[in-house]
ZAKOL-948574 format. One record per residue: x, y, z of N, C-alpha, C, CB in turn. Coordinates in Angstrom, 1 decimal, padded with zeros to 4 digits. Glycine has a CB too. Layout:
% ZAKOL-948574
r npx = X	npy = Y	npz = Z	capx = X	capy = Y	capz = Z	cpx = X	cpy = Y	cpz = Z	cbpx = X	cbpy = Y	cbpz = Z
...
This chain:
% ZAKOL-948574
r npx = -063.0	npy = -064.6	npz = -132.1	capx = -063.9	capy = -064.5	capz = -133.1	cpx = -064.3	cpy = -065.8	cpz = -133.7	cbpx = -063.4	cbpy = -063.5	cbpz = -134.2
r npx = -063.7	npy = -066.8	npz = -133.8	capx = -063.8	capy = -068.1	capz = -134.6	cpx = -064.9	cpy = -068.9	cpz = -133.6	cbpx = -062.1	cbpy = -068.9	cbpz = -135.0
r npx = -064.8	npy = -068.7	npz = -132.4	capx = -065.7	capy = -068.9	capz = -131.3	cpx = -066.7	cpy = -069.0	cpz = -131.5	cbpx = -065.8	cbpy = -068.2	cbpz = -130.7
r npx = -067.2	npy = -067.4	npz = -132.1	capx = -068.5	capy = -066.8	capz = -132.1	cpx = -069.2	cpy = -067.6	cpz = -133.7	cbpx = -068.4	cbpy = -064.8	cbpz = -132.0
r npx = -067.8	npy = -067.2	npz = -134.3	capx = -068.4	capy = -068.0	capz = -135.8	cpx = -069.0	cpy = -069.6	cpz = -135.2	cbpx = -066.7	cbpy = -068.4	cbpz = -137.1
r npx = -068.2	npy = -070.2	npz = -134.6	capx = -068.7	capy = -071.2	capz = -134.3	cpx = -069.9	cpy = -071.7	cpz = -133.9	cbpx = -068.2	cbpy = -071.4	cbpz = -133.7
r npx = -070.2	npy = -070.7	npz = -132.9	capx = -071.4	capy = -070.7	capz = -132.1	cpx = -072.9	cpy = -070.7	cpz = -133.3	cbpx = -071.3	cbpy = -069.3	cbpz = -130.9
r npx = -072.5	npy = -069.5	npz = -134.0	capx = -073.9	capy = -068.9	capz = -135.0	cpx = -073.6	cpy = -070.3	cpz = -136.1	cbpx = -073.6	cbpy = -066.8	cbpz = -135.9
r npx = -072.7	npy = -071.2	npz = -136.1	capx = -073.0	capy = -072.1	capz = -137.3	cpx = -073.3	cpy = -073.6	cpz = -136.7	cbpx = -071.6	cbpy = -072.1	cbpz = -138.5
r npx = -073.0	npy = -073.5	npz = -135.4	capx = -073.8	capy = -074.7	capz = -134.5	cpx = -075.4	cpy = -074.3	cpz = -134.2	cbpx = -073.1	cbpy = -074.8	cbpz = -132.8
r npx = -075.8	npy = -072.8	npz = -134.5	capx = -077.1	capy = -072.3	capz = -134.2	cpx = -077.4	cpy = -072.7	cpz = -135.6	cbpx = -077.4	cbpy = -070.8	cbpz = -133.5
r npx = -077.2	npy = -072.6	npz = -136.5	capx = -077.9	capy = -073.0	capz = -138.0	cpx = -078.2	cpy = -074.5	cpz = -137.8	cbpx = -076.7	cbpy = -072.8	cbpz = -139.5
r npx = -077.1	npy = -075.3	npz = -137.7	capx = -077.3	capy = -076.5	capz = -138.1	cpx = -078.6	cpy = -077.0	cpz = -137.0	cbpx = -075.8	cbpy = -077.4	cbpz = -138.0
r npx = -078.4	npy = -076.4	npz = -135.8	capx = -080.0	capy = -076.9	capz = -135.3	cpx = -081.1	cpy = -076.4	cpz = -135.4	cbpx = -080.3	cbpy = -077.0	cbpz = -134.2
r npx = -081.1	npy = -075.6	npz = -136.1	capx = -082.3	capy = -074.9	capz = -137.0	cpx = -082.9	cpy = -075.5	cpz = -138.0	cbpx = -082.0	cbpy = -073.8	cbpz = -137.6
r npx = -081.9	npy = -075.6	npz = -139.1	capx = -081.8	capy = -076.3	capz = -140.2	cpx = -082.4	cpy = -077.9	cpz = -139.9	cbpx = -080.3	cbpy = -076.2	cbpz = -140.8
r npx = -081.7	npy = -078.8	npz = -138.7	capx = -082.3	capy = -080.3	capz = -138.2	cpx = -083.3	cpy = -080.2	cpz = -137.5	cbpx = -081.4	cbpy = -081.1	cbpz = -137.4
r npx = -084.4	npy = -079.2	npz = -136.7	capx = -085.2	capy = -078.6	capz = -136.3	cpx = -086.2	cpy = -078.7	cpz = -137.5	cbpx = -084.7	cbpy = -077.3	cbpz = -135.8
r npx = -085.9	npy = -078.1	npz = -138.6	capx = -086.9	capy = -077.7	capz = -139.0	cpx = -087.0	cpy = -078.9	cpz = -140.4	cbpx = -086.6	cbpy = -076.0	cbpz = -139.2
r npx = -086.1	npy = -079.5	npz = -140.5	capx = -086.2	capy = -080.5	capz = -141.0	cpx = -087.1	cpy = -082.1	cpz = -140.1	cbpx = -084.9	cbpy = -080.4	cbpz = -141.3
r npx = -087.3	npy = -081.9	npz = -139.2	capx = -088.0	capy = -082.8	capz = -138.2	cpx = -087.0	cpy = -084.1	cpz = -137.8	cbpx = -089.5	cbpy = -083.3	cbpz = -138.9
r npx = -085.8	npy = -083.6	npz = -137.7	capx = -084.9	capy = -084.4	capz = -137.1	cpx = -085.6	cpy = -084.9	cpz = -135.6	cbpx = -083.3	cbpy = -083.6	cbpz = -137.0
r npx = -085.0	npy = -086.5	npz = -135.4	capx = -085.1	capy = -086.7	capz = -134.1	cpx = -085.0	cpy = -085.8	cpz = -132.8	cbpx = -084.4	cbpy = -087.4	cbpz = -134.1
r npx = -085.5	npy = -086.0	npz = -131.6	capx = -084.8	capy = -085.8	capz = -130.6	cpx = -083.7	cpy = -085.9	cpz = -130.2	cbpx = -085.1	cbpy = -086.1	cbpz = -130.0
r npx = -083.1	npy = -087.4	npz = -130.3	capx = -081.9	capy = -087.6	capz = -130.1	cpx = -080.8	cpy = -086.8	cpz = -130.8	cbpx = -081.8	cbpy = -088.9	cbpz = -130.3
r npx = -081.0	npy = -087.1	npz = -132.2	capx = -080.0	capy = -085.6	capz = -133.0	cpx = -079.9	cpy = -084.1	cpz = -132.7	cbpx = -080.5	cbpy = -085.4	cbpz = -134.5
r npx = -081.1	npy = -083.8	npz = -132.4	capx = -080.9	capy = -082.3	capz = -131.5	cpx = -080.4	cpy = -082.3	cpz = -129.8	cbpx = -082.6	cbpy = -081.5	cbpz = -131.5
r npx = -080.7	npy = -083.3	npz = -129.9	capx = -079.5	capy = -083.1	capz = -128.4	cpx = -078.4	cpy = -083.3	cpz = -128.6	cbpx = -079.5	cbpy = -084.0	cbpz = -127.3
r npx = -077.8	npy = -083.8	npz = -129.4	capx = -076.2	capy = -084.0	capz = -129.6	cpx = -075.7	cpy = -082.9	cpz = -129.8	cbpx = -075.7	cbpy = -084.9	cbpz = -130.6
r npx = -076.9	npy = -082.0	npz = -131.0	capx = -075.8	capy = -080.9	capz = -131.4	cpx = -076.0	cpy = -079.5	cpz = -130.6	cbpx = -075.9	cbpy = -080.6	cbpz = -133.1
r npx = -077.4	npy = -079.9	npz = -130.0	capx = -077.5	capy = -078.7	capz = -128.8	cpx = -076.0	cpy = -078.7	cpz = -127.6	cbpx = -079.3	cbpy = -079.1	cbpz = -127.6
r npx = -075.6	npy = -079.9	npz = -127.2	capx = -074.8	capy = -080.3	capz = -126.2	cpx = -073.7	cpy = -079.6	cpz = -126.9	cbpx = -074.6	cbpy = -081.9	cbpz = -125.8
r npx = -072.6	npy = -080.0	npz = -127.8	capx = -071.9	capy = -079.4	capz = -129.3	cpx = -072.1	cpy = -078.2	cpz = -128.8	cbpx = -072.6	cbpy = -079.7	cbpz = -131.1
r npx = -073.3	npy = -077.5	npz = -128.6	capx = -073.3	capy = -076.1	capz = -129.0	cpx = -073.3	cpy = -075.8	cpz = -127.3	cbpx = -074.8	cbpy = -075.3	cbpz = -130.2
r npx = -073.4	npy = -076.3	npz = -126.6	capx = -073.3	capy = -076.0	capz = -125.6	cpx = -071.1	cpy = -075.4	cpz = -124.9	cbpx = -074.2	cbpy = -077.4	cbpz = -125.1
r npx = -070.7	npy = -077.1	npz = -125.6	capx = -069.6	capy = -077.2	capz = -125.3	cpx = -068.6	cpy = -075.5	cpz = -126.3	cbpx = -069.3	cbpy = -079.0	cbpz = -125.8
r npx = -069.3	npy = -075.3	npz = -127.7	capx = -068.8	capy = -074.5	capz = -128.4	cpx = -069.2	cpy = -072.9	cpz = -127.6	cbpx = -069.4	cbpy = -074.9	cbpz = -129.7
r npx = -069.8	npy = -072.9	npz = -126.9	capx = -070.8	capy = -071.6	capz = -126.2	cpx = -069.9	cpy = -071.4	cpz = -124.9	cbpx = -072.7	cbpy = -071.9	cbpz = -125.8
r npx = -069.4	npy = -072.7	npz = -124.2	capx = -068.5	capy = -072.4	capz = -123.2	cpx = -067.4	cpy = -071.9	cpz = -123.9	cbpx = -068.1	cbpy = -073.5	cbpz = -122.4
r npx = -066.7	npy = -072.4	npz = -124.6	capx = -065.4	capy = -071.9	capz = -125.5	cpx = -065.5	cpy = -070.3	cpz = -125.8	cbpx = -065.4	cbpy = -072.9	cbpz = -127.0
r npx = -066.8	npy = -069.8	npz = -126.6	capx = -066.7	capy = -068.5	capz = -126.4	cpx = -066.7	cpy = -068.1	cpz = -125.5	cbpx = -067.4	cbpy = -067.9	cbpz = -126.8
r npx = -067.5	npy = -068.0	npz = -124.5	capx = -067.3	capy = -067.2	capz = -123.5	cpx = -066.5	cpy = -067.1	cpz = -122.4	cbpx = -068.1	cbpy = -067.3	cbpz = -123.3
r npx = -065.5	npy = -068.4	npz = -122.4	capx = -064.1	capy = -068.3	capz = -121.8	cpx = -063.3	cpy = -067.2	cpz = -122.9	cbpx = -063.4	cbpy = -069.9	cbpz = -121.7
r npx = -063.8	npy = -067.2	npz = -124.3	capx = -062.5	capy = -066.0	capz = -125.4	cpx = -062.9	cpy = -064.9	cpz = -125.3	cbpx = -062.2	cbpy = -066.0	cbpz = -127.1
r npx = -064.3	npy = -064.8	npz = -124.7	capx = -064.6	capy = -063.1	capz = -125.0	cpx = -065.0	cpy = -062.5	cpz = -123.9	cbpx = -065.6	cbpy = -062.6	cbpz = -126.1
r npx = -065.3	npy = -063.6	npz = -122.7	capx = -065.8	capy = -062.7	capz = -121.6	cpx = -066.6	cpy = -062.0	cpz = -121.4	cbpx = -065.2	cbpy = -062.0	cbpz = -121.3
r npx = -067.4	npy = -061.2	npz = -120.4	capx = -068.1	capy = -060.9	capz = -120.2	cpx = -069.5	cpy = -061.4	cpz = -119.2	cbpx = -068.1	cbpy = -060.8	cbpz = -121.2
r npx = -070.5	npy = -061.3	npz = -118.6	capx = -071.4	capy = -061.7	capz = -117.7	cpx = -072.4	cpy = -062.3	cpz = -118.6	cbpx = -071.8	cbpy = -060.6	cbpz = -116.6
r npx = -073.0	npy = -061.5	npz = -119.6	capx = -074.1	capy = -062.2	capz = -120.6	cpx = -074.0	cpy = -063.2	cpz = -121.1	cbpx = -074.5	cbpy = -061.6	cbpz = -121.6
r npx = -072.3	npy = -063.2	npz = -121.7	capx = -072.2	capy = -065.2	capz = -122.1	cpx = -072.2	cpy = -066.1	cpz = -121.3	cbpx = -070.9	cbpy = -065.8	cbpz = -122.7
r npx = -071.8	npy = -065.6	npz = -120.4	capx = -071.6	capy = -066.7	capz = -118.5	cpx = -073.0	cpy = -066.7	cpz = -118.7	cbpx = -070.9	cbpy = -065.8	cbpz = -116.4
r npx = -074.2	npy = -066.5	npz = -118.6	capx = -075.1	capy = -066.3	capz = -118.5	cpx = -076.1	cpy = -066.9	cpz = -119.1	cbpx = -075.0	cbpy = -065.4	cbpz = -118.6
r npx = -076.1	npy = -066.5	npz = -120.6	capx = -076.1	capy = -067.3	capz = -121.8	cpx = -076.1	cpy = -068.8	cpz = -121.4	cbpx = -074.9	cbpy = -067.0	cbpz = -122.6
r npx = -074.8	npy = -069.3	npz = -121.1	capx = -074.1	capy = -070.5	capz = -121.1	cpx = -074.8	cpy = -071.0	cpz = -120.0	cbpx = -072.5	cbpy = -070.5	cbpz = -121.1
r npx = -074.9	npy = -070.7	npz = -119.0	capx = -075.6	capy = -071.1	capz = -117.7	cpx = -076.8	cpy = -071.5	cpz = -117.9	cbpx = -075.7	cbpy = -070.1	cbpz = -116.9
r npx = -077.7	npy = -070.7	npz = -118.7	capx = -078.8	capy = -070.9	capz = -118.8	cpx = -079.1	cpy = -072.3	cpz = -119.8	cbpx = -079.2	cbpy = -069.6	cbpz = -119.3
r npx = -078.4	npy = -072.1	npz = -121.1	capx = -077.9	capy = -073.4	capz = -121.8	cpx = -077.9	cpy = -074.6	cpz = -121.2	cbpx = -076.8	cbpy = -073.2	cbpz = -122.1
r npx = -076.9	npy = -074.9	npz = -120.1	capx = -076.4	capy = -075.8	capz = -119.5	cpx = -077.2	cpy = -076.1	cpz = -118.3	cbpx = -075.1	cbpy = -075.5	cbpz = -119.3
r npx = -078.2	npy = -075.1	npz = -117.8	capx = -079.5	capy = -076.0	capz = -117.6	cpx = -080.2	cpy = -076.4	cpz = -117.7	cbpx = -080.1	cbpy = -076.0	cbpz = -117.3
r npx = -081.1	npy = -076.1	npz = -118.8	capx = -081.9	capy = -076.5	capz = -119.9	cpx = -081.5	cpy = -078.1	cpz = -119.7	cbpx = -081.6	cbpy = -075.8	cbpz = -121.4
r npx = -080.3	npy = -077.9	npz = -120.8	capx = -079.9	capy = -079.3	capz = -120.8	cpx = -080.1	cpy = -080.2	cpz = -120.1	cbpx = -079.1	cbpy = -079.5	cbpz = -120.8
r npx = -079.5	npy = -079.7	npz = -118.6	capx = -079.4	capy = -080.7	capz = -117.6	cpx = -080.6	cpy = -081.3	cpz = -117.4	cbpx = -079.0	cbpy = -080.1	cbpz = -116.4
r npx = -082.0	npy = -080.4	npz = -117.2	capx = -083.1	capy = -080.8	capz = -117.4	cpx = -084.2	cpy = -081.4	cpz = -118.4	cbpx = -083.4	cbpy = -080.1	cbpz = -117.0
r npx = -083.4	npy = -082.0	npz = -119.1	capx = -083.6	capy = -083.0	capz = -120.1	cpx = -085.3	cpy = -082.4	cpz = -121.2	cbpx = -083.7	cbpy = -084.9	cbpz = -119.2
r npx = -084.7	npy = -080.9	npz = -121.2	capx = -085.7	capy = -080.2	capz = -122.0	cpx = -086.0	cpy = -081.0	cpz = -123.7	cbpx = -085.0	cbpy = -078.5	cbpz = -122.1
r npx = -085.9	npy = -081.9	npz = -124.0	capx = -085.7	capy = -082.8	capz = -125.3	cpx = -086.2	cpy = -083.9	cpz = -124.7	cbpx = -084.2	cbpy = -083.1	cbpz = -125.9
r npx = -087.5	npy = -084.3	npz = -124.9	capx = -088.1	capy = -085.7	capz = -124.7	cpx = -086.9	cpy = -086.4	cpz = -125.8	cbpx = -090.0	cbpy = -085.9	cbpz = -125.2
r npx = -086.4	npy = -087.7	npz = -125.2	capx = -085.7	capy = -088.7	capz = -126.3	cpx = -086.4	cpy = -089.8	cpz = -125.9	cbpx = -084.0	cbpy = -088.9	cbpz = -126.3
């Protein structure tokens, strides 16, 4: 559970720096953060939708969806 807490308060803070017109560079750090925190759930709770989730996540990324 602290996981998931984790996850939905790594999803605020890039909302909140999002919508505040933070850099690029700052939303990629804490997208990555939430990336690394999103693996962590979904190794505690299992399931195919977080694999999934996380997969999807961790391509994005890879494909440098964040002009910096």
């Amino acid at each position: 559970m602290d996981e998931a807490r984790s996850v939905l308060e790594r999803l605020e803070r890039v909302r909140a720096l999002d919508g505040a017109g933070a850099e690029p560079g700052e939303l990629l750090v804490e997208l990555r953060a939430l990336l690394a925190e999103a693996e962590n759930w979904a190794a505690a709770e299992g399931g195919d939708a977080g694999e999934r989730a996380v997969a999807r996540l961790r391509d994005s990324l890879a494909h440098d969806m964040i002009a910096v």
